[in-house]
Backbone bond lengths (Angstrom), bond angles and torsions (degrees), N, CA, C in turn:
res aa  C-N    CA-C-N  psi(-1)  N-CA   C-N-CA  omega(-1)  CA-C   N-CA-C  phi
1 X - - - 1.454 - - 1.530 108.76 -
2 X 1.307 116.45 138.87 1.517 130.90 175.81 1.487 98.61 -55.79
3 X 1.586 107.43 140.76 1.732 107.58 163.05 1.470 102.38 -130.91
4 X 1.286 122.02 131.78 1.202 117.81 -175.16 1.996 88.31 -138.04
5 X 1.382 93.14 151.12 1.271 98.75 -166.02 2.042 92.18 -120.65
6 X 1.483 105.56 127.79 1.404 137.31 -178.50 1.382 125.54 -65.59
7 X 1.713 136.89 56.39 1.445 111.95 -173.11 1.226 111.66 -82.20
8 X 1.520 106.64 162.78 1.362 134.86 177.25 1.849 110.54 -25.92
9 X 1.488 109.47 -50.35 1.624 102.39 173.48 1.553 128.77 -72.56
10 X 1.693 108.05 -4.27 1.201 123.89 178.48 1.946 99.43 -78.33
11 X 1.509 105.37 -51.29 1.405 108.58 -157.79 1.728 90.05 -69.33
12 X 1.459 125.61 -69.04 1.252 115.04 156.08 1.595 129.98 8.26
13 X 1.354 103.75 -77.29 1.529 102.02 173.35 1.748 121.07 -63.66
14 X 1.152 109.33 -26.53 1.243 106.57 -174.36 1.929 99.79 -72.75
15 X 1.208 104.34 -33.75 1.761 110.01 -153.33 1.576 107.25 -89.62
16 X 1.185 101.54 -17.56 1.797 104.56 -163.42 1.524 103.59 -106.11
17 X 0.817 165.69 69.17 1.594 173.84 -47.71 1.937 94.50 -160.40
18 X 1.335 110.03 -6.61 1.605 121.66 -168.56 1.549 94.65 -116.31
19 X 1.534 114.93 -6.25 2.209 89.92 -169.98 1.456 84.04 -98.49
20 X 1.275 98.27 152.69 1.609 133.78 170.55 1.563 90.80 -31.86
21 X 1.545 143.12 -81.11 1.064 149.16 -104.13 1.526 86.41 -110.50
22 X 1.221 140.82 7.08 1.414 144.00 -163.22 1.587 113.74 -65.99
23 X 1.262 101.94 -33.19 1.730 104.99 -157.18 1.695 79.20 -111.88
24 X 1.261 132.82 -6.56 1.586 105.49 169.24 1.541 97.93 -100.94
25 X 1.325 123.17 -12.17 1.990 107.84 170.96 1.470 110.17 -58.47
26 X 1.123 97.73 -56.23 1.868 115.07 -155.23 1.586 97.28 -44.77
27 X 1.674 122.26 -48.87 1.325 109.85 177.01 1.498 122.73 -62.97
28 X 1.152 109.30 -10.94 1.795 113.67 -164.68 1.702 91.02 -112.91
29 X 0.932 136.04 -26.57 1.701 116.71 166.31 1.722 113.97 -98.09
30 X 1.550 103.57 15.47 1.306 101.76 174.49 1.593 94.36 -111.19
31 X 1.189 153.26 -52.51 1.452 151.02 123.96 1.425 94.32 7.23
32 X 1.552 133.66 -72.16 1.618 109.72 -164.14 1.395 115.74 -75.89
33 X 1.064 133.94 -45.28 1.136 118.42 146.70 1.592 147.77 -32.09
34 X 1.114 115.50 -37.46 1.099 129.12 160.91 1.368 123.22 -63.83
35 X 1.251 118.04 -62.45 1.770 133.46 141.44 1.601 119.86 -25.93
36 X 1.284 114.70 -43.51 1.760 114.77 -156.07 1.374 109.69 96.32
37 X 1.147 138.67 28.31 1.326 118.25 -160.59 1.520 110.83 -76.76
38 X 1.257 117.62 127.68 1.801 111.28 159.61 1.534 123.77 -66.22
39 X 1.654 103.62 89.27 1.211 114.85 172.48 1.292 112.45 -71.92
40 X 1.801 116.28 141.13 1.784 123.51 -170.52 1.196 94.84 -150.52
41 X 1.528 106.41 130.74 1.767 130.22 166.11 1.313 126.85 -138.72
42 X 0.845 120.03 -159.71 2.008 102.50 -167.39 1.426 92.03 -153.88
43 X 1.405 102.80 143.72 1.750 122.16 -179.94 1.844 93.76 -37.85
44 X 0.942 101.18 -70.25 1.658 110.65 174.69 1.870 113.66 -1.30
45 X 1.678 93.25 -73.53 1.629 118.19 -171.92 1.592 88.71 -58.63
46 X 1.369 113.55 -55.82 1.868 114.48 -163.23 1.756 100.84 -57.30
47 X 0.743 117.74 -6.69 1.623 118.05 -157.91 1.736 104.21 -105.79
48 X 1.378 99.20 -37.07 1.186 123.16 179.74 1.504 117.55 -63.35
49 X 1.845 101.61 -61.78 0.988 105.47 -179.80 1.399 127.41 -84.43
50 X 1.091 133.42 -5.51 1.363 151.74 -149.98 2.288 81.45 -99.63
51 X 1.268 104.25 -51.74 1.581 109.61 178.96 1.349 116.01 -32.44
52 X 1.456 91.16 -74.40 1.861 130.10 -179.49 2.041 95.23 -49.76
53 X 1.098 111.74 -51.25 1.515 109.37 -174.43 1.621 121.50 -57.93
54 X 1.496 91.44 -43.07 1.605 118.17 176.05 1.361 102.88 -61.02
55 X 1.194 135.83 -32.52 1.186 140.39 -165.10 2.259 115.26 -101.62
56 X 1.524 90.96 -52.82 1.701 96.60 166.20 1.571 106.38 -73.04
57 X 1.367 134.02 -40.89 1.473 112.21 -143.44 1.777 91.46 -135.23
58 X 0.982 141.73 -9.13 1.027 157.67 173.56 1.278 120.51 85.34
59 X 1.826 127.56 -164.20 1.642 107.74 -159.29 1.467 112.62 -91.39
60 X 1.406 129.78 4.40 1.356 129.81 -162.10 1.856 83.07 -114.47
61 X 1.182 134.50 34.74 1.949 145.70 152.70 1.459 85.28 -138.42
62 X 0.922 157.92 -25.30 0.953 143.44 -166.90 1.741 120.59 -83.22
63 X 1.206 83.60 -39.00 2.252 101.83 168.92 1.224 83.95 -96.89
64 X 1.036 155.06 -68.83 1.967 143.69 -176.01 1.436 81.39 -16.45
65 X 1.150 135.70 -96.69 1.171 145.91 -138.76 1.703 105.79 -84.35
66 X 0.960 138.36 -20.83 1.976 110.64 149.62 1.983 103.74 -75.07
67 X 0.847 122.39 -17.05 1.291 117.31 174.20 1.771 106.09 -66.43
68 X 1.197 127.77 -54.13 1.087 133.27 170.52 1.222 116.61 -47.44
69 X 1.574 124.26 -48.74 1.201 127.75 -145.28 1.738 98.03 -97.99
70 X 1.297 113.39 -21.70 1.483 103.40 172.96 1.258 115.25 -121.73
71 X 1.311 108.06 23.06 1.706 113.20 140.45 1.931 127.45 -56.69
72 X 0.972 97.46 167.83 1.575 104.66 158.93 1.738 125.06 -22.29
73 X 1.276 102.96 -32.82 1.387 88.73 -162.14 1.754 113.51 -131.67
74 X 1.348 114.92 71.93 1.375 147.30 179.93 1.134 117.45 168.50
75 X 1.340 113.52 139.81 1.420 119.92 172.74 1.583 115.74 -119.04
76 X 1.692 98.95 130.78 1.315 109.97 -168.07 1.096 122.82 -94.86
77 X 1.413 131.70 85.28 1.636 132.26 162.63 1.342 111.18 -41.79
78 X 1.255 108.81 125.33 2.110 129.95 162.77 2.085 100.02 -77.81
79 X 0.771 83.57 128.01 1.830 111.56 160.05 1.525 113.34 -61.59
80 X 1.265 104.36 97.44 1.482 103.54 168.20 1.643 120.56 -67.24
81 X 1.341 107.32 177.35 1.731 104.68 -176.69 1.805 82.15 -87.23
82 X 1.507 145.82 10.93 1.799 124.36 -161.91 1.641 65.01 -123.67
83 X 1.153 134.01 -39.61 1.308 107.55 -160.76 1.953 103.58 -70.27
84 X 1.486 109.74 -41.42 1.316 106.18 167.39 1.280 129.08 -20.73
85 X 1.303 114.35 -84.81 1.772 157.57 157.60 1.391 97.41 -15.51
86 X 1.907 125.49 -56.23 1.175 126.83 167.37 1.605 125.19 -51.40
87 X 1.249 100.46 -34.91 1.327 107.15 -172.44 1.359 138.46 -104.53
88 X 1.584 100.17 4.65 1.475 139.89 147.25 1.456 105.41 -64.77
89 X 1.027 105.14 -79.12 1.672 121.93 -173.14 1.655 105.33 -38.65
90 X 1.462 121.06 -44.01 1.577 125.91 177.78 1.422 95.99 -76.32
91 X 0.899 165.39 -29.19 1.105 177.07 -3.54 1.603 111.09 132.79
92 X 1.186 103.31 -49.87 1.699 126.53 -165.10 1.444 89.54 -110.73
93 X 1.393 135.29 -49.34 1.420 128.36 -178.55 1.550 118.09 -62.42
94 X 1.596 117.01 -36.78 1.492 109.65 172.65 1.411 105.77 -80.81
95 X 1.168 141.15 105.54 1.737 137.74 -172.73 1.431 88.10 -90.62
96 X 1.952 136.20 -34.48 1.487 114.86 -164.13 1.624 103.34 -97.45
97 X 1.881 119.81 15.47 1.249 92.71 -176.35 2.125 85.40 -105.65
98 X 1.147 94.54 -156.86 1.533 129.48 162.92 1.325 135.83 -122.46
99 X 1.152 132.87 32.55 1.196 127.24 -162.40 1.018 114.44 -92.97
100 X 1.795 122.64 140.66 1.077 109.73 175.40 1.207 128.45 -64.53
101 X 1.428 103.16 -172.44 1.493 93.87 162.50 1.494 136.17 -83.58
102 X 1.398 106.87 -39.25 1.445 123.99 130.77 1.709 99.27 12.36
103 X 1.640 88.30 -105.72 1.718 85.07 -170.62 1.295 125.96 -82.96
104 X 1.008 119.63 4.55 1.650 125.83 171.85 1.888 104.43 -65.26
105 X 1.651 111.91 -34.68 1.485 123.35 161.41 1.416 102.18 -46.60
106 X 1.366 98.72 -59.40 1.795 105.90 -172.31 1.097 140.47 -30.94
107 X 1.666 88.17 -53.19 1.111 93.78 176.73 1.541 131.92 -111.09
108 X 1.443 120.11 17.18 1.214 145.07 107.66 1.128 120.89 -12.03
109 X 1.914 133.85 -79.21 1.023 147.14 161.60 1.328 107.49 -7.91
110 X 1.732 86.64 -88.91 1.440 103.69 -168.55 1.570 136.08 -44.54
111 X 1.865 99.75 -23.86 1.328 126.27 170.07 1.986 110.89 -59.70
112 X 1.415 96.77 -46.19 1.285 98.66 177.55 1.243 125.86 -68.86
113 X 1.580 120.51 -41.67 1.356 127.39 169.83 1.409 114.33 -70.08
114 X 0.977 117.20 -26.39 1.646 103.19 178.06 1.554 110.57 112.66
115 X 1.264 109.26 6.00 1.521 136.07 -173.76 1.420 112.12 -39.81
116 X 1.208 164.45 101.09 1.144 143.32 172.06 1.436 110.70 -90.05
117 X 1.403 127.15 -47.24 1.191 134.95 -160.78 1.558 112.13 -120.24
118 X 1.434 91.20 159.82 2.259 98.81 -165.48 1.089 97.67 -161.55
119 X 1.197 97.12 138.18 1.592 115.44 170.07 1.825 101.81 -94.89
120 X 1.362 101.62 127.33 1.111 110.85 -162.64 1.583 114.25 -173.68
121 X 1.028 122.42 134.45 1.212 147.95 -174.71 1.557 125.96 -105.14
122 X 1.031 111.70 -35.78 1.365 135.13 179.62 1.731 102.91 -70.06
123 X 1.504 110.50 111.35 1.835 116.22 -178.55 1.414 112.59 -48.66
124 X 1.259 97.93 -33.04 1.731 91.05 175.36 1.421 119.32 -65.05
125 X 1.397 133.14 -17.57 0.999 127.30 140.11 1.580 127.84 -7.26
126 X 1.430 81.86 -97.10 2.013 103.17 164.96 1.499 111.20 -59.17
127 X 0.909 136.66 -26.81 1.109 129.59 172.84 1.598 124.72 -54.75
128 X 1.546 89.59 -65.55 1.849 90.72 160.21 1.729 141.44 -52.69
129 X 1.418 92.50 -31.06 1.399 90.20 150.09 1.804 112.35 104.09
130 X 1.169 94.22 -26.59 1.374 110.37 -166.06 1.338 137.76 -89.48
131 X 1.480 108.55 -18.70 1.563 133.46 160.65 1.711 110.58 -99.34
132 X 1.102 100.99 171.78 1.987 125.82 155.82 1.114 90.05 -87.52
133 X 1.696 113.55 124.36 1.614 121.02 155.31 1.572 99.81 -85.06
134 X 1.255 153.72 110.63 1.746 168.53 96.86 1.250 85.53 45.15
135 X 1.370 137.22 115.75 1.820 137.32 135.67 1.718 103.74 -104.01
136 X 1.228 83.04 165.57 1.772 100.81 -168.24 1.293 92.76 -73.52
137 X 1.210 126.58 165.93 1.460 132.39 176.06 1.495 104.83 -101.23
């Protein structure tokens, strides 16, 4: 089974009918679904995005979306204290990027699981270098 791991600018685009990236999610979480895909995100991203939602779309998308997200169909990786520590350390090692911390976890995570691919929106994505960022077909 496909595992593709979910950041915060992915769920974003799918949820906000106003972000730029809206009409290229809908084809790529309609593909995983359609597919089966094993979608994976981390308390981290849920925490993140649930903020950002509360804030763009207000709190009745904002519980839409932890209702969604800890349903049936995603699985939520917890943040270890090594994945932390890792993602500090990348953090301090890229001096020319920006990444948050947010996804510096991420992509940590994803390092650990075996993650190759993310739906994701966020340049730091591509920036890092190290996954397939998901485009719509």
């Amino acid at each position: 089974m496909k595992r593709v791991f979910v950041d915060t600018s992915g769920f974003l685009a799918l949820l906000v009918p106003e972000d730029q990236w809206h009409g290229n999610a809908t084809p790529i979480f309609e593909q995983a679904n359609w597919e089966r895909w094993a979608l994976v995100t981390s308390n981290v991203v849920i925490i993140e995005t649930y903020a950002v939602l509360l804030i763009r779309a207000g709190r009745k998308e904002a519980i839409f979306f932890l209702d969604m997200v800890f349903g049936d169909a995603y699985r939520i990786e917890r943040v270890r204290r090594e994945d932390e520590e890792r993602a500090i350390a990348l953090v301090r090692a890229h001096e020319d990027k920006h990444y948050s911390l947010c996804d510096a976890l991420s992509f940590v995570l994803m390092e650990r699981l075996g993650i190759h691919e993310a739906i994701a929106f966020d340049r730091h994505f591509r920036s890092y270098g190290r996954f397939t960022v998901l485009e719509s077909s």
